[in-house]
N, C-alpha and C positions, 0 to 999 in steps of 0.2 A: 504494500500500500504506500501512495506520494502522498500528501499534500497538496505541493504543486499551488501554492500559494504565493509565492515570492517571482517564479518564472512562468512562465506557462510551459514549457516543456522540461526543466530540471529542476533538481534540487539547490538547496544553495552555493553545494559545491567548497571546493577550497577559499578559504578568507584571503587574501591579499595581507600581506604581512607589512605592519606600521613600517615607511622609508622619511627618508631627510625631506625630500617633497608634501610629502602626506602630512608629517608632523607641522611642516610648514607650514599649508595651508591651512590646519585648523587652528595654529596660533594666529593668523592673518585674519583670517575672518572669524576668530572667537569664538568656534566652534562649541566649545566647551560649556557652555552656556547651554546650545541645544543640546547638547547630549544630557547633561543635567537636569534638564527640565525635560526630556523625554523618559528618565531613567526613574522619574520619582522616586530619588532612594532606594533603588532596586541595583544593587549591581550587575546582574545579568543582564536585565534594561540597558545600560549603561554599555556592557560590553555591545549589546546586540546595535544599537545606534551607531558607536563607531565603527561595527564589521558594514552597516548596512551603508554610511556613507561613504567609506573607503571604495567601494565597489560602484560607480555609479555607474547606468546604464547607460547604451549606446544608439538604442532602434526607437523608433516610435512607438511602435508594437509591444516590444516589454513596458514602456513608460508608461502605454498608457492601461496596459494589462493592468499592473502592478496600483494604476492610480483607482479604475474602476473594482478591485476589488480595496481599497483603502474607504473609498465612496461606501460600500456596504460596509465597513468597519464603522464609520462615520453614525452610520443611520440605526445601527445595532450593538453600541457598543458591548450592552449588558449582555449578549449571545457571543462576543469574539472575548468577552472579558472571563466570561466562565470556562470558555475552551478551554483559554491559555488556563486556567487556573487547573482544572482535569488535566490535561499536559506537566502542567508545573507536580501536584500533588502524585501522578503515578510514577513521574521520574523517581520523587523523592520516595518513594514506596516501595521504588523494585532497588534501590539504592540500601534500603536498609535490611532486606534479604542478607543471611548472611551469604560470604563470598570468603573460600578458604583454596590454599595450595591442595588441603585435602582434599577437596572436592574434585579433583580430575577423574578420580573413581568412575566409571559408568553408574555405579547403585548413589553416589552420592551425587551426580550430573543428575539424575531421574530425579530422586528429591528434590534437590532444589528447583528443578523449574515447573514439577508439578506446581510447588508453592508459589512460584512464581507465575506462573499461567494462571492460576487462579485467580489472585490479584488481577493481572490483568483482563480476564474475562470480564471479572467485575466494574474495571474500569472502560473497559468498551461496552459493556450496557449502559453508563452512565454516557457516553460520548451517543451511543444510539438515540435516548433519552432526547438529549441535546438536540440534535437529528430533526426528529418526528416533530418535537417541538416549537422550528424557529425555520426549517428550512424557506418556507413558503416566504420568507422575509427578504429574502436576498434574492441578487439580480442578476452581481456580478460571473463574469466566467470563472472567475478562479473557485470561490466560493460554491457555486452550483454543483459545478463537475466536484467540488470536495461534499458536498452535503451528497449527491447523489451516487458517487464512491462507496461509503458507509452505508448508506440503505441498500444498496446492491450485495456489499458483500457480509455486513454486518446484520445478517436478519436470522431470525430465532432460529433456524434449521441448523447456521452456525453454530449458535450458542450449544443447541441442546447436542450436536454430536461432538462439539470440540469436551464438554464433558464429561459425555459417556465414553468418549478417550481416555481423560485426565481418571477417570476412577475405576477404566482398567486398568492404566498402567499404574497405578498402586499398590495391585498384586496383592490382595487380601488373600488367595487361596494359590500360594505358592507361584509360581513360574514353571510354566511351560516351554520346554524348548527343543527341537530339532537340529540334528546333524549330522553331517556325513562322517565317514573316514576316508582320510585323506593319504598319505606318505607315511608308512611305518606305522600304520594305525593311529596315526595322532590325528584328534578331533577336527573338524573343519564345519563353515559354511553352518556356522549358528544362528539359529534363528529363533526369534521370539515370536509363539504361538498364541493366538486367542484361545483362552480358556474353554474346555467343552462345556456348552450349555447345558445346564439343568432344569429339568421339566419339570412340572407339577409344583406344590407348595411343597412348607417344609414336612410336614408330616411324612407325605409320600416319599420324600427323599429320603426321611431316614430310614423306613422300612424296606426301600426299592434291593432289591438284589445287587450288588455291586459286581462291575466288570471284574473278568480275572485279568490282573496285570501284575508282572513280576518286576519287585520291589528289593530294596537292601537298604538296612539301617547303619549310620555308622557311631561310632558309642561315643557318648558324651566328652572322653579322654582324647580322644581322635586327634589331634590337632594337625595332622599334616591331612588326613582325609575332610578335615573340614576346610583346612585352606584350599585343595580342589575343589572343592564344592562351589565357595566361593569364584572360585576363580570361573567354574564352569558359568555360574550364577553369572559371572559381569561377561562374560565372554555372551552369553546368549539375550541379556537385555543391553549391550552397548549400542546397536545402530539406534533404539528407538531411544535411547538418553541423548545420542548425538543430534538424532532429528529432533527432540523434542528444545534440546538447548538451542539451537536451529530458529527454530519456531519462536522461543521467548525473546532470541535476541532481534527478531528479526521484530516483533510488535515493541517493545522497548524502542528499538531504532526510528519507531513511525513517531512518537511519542514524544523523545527526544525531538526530533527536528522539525514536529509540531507545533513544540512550545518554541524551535531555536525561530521558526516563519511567523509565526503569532507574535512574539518579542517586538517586531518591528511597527505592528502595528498597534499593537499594545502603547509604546512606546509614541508612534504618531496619535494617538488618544488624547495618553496624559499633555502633549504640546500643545492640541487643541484645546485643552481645557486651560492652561495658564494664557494662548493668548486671547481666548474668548474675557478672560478677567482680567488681563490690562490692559485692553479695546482694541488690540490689531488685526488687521482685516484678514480675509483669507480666499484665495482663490485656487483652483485648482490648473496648474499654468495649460498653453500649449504647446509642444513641440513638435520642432519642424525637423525636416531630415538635414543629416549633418552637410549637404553642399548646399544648403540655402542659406543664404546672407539675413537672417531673422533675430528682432529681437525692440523689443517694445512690452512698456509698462504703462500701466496708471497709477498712481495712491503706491508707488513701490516704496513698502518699510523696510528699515535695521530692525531684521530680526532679534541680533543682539542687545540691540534700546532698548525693543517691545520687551523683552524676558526680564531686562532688570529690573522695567517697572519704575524707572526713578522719576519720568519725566515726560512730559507730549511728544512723540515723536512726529518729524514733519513728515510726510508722502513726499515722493517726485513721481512726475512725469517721462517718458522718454519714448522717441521713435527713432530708431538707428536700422531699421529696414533696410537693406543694400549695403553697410558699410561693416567693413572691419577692422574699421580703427575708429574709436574714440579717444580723443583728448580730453583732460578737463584740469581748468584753471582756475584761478578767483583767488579772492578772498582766503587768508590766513583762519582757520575755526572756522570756513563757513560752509563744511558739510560734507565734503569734497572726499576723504577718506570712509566717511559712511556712508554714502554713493556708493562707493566702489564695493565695500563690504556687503551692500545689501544687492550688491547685482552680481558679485561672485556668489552669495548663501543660496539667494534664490537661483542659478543657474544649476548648481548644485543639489538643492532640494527637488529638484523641476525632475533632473538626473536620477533621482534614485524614489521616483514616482511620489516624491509626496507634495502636500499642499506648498503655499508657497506666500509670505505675509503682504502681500497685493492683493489690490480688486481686479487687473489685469496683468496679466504676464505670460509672454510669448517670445520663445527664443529658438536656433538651428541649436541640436545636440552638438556637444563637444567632445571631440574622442580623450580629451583631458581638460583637469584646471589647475591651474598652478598659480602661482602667488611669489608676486617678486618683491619683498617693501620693506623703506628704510629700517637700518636696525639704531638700537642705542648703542651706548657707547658699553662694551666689554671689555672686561680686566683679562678675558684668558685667551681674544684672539692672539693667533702668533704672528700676524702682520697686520697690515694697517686694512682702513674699514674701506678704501677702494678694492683692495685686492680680496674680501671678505666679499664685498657684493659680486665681482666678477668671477667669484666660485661656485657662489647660489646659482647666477646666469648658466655658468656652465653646468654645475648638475642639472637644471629644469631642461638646458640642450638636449644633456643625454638622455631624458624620459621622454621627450614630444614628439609627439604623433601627430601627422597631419589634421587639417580643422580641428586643432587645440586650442582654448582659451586663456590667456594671459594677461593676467591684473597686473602692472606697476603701479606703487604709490609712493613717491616721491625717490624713486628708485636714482641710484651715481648721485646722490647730491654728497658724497663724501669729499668730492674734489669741485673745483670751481666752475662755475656756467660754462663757460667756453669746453673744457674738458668734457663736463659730465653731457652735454648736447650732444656733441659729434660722439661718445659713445652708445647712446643712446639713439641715436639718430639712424646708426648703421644697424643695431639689432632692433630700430622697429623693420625698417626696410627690408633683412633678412627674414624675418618673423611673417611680414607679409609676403614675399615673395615665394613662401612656402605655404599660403594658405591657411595661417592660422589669424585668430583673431586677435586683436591688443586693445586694451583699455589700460591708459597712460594720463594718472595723477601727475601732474609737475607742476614747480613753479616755477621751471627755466624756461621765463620767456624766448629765449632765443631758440630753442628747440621748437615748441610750441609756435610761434609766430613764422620760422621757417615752414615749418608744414603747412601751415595756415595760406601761406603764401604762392605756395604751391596749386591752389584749386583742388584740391585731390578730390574725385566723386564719391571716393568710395571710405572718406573721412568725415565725422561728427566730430563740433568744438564747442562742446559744453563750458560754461562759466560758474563759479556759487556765485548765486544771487547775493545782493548785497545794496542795503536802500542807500539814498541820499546822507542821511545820517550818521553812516556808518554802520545800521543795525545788520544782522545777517537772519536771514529768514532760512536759513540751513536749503532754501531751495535749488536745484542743479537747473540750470536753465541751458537753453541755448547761444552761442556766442561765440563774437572774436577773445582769440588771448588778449588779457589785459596785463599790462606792462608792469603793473605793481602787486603787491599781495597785503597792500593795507594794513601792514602791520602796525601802522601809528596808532589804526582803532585802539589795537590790544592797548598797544601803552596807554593812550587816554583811558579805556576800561581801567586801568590796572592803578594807573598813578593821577587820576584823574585831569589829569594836562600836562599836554603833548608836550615835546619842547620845540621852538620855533625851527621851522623848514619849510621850504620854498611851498606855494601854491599846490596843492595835488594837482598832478596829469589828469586830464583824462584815459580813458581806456585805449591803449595801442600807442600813445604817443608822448618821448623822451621827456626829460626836464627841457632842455633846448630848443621844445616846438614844434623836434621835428621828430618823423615815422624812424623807430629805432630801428637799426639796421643788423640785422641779423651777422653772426661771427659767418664768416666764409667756414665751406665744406673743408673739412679736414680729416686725417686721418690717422690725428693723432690723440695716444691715449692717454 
């Protein structure tokens, strides 16, 4: 028996094992947060979020399999919440069976999984229960074909002959067994026999004449003749301890990976429920196939905001339809890095089918996501913080896959404009020219303004908004680069008056008047 609730044609398969990329991104976009709030204190929850977003999907087909059975999670929580809990509770049940080196025995393999079968028969009545109960509720594929799985093969004619197994191989009236001789007269080809049926009640049985069958006792002292015995004994019930162990591990194994596929959505439950209580939106995105230029929002939140609950978070807008490459400038604090955050989370979540904290969202799958962004300042690099960022570039090199997605935020600002532009400049250009997609935080206007100057069609130049006043409405809008990053707001915030300096520029243009002139192409690093 599958599941078959995570894929629609396989199991979950091998986990993807935590790399320097992986750990990357979930410190970039604060993962940790969602997993948290998925895990409600559960640490299996917990493991199950990080295996399920490590692994994101690639087709439209699984994303949206995966999303329309979440949809019935959604509408039936209390029916996928008791599952997981039957799953959870049999694990824990066949777990406390004991389990000894002694038990390799055949007589001691038969024990234990009778008792063990047992248990589990029990728990697949309750899982039947569940079944007949609720199936009629769901809509989803994955769900259907799972509820109609179980009525198919889980129906009382199971029940009653997987018992009337289990309580003959008990063997209350000895052991039955057949065999040949083989070489030198030693025994072969053991077999375990169903008991001769007995007719009539007990009465009749005990008066009934008994067959003549020729018998040997061996005396109580016996010790080497009772070890044959024995021996004979496991030699003629070992294939049906083997099938039977067979059998247990194989309903245990459904069980198990029951609860590992339910986890996930379990876990997309509890997210809904913390951001239905501190008012973030929720849609369930679209995705487009990976060579389509796609990707637009409405009301697009920081998931990470919405979870901590501290504060209003604002919405953006965006339509980047056709392009792959996004710039985005502005304003010092005004949004710009949580942008970027909430359009990596959500491309991400979009990826491993779940909802996503928008009223709209629509993007082409990514055969990856990576995450390139400044770091602070560390006591135990062993060189200095340029050559630190151009080793991260190089590992995310060696993991990308064509139509890959690539976040920079504020990435080479370890070295000065002129430097960090021209290198920066050459790996968007490379990044594009291989077909993946870039979205590039900076405040080097000279980078930024060169592109810009450019006409590129298949480039977006986003600004954070930012009023007359100074105030920052955290919104990402559309725009040329602007030549400054406002940092005097801060200081007036901070020290409440500025200290005297020239006139603010306008947007795009020097102290001098005139249209600042980008550093010539170079190719130096």
């Amino acid at each position: 028996m599958k599941a078959f609730l995570m894929y629609d044609d396989r199991d979950l398969g091998r986990v993807v094992e935590s790399s320097t990329t992986s750990r990357a991104l979930a410190r970039d976009l604060d993962l940790e947060r969602l997993f948290t709030a998925m895990a409600a204190e559960d640490p299996y929850l917990y493991d199950a979020a990080q295996k399920a977003l490590r692994t994101p999907l690639t087709t439209v087909g699984d994303i949206t399999y995966r999303q329309q059975n979440l949809i019935d999670a959604l509408e039936n929580p209390d029916t996928v919440r008791a599952l997981y809990a039957l799953a959870e509770d049999t694990v824990a049940a066949e777990k406390k069976i004991y389990h000894s080196i002694f038990f390799n025995y055949p007589d001691a393999i038969l024990r234990r999984s009778i008792e063990s079968l047992e248990l589990l028969i029990g728990m697949m009545r309750r899982l039947r229960t569940i079944t007949d109960d609720n199936k009629d509720k769901f809509h989803s594929p994955g769900f259907t074909r799972f509820f109609t799985m179980i009525t198919d093969e889980l129906n009382e004619d199971y029940f009653q002959l997987a018992t009337q197994h289990l309580d003959l191989l008990r063997l209350h009236h000895g052991v039955l067994i057949s065999a040949g001789l083989g070489y030198a007269n030693k025994g072969e080809q053991y077999t375990l026999r169903r008991p001769n049926r007995q007719d009539g009640n007990w009465l009749q049985r005990i008066y009934k004449r008994q067959d003549e069958s020729y018998s040997f006792d061996i005396h109580p002292r016996d010790e080497a003749g009772a070890r044959a015995l024995a021996e004979l004994h496991n030699h003629g019930i070992a294939l049906a301890a083997h099938a039977l162990d067979q059998a247990d591990a194989h309903i245990v194994s459904f069980f198990t990976m029951l609860r590992a596929e339910l986890a996930f959505y379990i876990g997309c439950l509890n997210l809904c429920q913390v951001l239905d209580a501190n008012g973030g939106p929720i849609c369930f995105p679209k995705p487009e196939p990976v060579n389509q230029l796609e990707l637009g929002a409405r009301n697009l939140h920081d998931l990470s905001l919405v979870l901590a609950g501290t504060a209003r978070v604002v919405g953006n807008d965006m339509d980047a339809g056709g392009r792959n490459l996004i710039v985005v400038t502005g304003a010092n604090e005004g949004g710009k890095s949580t942008f970027l955050r909430s359009l990596g989370t959500s491309q991400l979540m979009m990826q491993c089918g779940m909802f996503v904290c928008a009223d709209y969202f629509t993007s082409s799958i990514s055969n990856g996501i990576h995450t390139h962004y400044k770091r602070e300042e560390d006591t135990e690099l062993q060189s200095g913080k340029l050559d630190e960022e151009l080793d991260r570039m190089s590992a995310i090199a060696d993991n990308l896959a064509r139509h890959s997605l690539v976040l920079f935020n504020e990435s080479f600002s370890a070295t000065n404009e002129r430097e960090g532009s021209a290198i920066a400049r050459n790996i968007i250009s490379a990044l594009l020219d291989t077909n993946m997609r870039v979205v590039f935080v900076t405040h080097f206007f000279d980078l930024a303004h060169g592109l810009y100057s450019q006409h590129l069609p298949n480039a977006l130049f986003l600004q954070a908004q930012r009023e007359a006043n100074g105030r920052r409405t955290h919104r990402i809008v559309q725009g040329e680069p602007i030549f400054t990053s406002f940092g005097e707001d801060l200081y007036r915030q901070i020290f409440s008056q500025a200290p005297e300096s020239s006139p603010r520029c306008p947007a795009g243009v020097a102290p001098n008047g005139q249209k600042p002139t980008p550093y010539p192409e170079t190719d130096e690093t």
